[in-house]
FIVO-40859 format. One line per 8 residues: their letters; for each residue x, y, z of N, C-alpha, C. Coordinates in Angstrom, 2 decimals, m for minus. Atoms other than C-alpha are relative to their C-alpha. Layout:
BEGIN
a) X/Y/Z/X/Y/Z/X/Y/Z | ...
***
This chain:
BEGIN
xxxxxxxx) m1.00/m0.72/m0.79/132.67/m112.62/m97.26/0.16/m0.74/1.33 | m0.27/1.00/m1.63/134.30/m114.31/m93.79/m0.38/0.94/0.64 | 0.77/m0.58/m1.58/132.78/m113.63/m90.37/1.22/1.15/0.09 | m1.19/m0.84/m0.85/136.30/m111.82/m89.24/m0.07/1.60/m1.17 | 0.02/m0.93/0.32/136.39/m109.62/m92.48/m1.70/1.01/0.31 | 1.14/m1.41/m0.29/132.91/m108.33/m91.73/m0.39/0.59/1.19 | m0.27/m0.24/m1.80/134.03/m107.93/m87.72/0.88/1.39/m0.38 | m0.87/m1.19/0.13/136.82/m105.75/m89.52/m0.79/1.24/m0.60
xxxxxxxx) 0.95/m1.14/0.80/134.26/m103.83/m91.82/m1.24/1.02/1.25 | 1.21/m0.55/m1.55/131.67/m103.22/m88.49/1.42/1.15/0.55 | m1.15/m0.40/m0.86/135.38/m102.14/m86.72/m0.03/1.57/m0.47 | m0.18/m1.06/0.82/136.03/m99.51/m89.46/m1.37/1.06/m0.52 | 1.00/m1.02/0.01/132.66/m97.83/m89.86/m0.36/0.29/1.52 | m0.03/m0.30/m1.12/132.60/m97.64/m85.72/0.97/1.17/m0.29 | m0.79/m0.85/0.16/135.73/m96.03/m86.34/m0.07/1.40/m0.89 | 0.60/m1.47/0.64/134.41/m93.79/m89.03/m1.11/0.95/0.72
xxxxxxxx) 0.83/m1.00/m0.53/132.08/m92.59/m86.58/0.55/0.52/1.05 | m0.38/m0.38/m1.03/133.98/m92.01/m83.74/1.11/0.96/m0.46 | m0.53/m1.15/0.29/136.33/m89.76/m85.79/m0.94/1.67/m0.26 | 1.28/m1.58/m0.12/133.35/m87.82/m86.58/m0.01/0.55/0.92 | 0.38/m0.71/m1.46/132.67/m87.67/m82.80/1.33/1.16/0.05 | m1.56/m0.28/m0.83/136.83/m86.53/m82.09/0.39/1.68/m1.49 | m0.10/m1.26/0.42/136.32/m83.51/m85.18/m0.52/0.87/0.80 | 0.55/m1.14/m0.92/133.79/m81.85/m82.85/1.00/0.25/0.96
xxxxxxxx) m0.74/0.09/m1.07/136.11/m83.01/m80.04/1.15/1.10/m0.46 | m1.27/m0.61/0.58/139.36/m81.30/m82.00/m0.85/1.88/m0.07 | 0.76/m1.56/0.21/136.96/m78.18/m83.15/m0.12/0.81/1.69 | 0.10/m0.85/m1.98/136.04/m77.28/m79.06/1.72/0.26/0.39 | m1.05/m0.65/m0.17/139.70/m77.68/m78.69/0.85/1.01/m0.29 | m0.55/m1.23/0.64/141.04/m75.17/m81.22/m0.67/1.58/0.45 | 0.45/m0.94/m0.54/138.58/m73.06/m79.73/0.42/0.43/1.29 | m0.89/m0.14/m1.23/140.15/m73.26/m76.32/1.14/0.38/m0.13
xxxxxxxx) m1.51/m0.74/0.29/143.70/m72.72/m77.51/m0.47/1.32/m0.34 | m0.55/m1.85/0.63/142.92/m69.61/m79.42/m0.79/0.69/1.57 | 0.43/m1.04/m0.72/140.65/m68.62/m76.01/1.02/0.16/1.09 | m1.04/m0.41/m1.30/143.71/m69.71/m73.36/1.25/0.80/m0.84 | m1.39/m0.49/0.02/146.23/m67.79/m75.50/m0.58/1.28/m0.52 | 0.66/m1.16/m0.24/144.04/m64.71/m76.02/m0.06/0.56/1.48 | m0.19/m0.79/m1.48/143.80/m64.39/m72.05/1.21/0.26/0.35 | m1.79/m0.72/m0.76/147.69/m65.05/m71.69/0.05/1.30/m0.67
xxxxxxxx) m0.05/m1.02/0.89/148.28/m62.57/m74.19/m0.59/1.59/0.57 | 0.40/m1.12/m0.91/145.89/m60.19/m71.91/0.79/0.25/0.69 | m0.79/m0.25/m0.88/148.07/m60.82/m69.56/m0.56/m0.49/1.63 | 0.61/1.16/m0.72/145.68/m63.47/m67.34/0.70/m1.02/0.47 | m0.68/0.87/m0.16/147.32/m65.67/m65.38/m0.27/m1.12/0.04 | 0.96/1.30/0.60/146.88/m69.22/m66.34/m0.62/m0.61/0.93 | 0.90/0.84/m0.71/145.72/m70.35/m63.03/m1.47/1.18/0.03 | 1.03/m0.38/m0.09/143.32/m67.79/m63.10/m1.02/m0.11/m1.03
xxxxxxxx) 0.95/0.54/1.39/142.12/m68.48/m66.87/m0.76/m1.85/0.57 | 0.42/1.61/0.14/141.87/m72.44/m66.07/m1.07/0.00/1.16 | 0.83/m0.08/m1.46/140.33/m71.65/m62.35/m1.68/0.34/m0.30 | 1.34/m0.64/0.56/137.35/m69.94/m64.34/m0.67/m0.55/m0.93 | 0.90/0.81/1.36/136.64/m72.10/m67.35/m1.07/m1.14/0.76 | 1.24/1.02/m0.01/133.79/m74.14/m67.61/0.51/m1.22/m0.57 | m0.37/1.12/0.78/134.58/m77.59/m68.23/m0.55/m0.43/m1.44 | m0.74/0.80/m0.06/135.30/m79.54/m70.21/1.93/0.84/m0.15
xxxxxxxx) m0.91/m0.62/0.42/138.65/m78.59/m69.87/1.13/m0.22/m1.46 | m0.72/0.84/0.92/141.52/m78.61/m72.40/0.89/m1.31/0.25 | m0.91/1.64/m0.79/143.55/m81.52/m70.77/m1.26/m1.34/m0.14 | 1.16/1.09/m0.22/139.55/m83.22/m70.30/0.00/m0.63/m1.85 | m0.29/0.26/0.98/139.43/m82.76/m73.88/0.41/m0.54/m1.00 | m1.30/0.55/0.79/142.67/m84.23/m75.08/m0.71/m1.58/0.50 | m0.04/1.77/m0.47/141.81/m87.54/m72.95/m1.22/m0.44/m0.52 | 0.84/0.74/0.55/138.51/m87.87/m74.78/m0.02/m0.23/m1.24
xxxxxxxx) m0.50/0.26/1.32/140.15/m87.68/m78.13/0.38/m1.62/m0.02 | m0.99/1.79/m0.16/142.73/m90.35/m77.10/m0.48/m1.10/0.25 | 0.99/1.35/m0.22/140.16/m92.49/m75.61/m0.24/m0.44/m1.44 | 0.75/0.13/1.23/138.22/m92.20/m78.81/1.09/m0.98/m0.86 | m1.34/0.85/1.38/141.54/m93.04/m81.20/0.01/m1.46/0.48 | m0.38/0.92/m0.07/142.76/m95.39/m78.75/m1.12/m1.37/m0.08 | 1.51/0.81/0.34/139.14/m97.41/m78.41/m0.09/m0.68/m1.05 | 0.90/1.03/0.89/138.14/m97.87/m81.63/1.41/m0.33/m1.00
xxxxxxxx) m0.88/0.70/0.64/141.62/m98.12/m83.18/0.67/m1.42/0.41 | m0.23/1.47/m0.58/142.39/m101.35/m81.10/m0.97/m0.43/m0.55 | 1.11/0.97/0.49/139.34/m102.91/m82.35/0.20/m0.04/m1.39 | m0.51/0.08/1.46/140.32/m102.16/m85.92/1.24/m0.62/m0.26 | m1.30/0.54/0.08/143.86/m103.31/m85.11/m0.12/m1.58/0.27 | 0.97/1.85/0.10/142.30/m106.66/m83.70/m0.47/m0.58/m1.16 | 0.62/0.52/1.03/140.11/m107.15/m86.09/0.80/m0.27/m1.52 | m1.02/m0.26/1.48/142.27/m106.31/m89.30/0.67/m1.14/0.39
xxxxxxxx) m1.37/1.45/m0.45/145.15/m109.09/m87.38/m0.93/m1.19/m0.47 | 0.83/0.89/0.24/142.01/m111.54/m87.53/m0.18/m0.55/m0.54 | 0.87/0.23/1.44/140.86/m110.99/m90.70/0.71/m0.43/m0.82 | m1.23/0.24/1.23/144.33/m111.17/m92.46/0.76/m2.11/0.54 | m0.62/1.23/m0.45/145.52/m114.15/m90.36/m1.22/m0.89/m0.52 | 1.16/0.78/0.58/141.93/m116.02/m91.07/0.36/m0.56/m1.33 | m0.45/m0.24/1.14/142.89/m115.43/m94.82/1.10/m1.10/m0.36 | m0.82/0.84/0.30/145.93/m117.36/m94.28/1.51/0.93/0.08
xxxxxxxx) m0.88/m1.02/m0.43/148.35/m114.05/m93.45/0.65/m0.46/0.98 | m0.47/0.34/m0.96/151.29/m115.30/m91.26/0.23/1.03/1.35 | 0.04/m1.62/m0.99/151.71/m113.46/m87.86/1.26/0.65/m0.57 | m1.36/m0.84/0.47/155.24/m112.52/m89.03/m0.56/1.01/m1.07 | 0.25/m0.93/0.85/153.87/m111.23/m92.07/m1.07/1.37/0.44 | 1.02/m0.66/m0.14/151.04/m109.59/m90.01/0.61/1.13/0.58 | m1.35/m0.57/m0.35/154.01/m108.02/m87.74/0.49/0.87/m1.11 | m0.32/m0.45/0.86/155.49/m107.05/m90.75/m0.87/1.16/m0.88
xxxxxxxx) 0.60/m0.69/0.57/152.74/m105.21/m92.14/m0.17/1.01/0.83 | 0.29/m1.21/m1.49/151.67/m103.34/m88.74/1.23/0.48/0.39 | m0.90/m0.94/m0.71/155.17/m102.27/m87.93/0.25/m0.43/1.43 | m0.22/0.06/m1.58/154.91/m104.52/m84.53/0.67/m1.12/m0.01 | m0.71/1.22/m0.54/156.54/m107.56/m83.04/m0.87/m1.17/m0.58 | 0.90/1.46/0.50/155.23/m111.14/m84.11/m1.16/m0.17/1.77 | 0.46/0.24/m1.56/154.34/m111.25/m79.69/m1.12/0.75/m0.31 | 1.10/m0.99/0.39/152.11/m108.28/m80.50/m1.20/m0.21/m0.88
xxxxxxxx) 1.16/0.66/0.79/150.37/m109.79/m83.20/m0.69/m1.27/0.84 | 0.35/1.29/m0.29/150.03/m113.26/m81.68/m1.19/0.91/1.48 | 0.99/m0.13/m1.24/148.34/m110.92/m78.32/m1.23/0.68/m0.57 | 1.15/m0.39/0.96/146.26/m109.18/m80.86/m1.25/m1.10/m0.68 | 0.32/1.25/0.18/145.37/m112.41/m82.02/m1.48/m1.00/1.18 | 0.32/0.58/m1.54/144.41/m113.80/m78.56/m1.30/0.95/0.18 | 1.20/m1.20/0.10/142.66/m110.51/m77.68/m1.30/m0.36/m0.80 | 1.27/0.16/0.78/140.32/m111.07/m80.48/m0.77/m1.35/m0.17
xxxxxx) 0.74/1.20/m0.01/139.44/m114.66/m79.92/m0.80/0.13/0.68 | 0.93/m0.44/m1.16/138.15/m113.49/m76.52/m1.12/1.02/0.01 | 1.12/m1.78/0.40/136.12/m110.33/m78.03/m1.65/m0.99/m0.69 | 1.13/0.28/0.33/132.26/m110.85/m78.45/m0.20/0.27/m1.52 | 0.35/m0.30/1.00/130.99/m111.12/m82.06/m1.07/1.52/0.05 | 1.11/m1.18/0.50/129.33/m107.80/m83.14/m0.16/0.17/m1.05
***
């Protein structure tokens, strides 16, 4: 197997764990919606619901999802460009597959020359 596909295989079981992390993350959130729309619903006003919660809030929440996605899905998006171009995958075609610009690939590209082996 090539170095790059087993950079992409490391990429994608990171990524399988960090979705794990972002179910708990999603689970605390659903729990917050149903608790900030149980207080509106009291008839709580939202600065006074948000003024009182205990962090993490829901907004803190959301941005540690997105981190999460955005994190380890760039490294899978790197890596995957890598692995396919290595292969002999043109950037156009790599473009073509991802749905992005050939520029995008070629910085994806770049990006991952500069990234430490793990």
């Amino acid at each position: 197997m090539r170095a790059q596909t087993i950079k992409f295989l490391r990429a994608l079981e990171d990524l399988d764990e960090a979705l794990e992390r972002d179910l708990e993350v999603i689970a605390r959130m659903r729990e917050r919606i149903d608790y900030l729309r149980a207080q509106l619903a009291a008839g709580r006003s939202l600065t006074d619901i948000v003024t009182a919660e205990r962090p993490p809030l829901l907004v803190q929440q959301l941005t540690e999802s997105a981190n999460l996605l955005h994190t380890y899905g760039t490294r899978v998006r790197r890596t995957e460009a890598q692995a396919l171009h290595q292969e002999g995958v043109t950037m156009e075609e790599i473009a073509r597959l991802f749905g992005v610009s050939r520029q995008r690939v070629s910085a994806l590209l770049r990006d991952a020359a500069g990234q430490p082996d793990r």
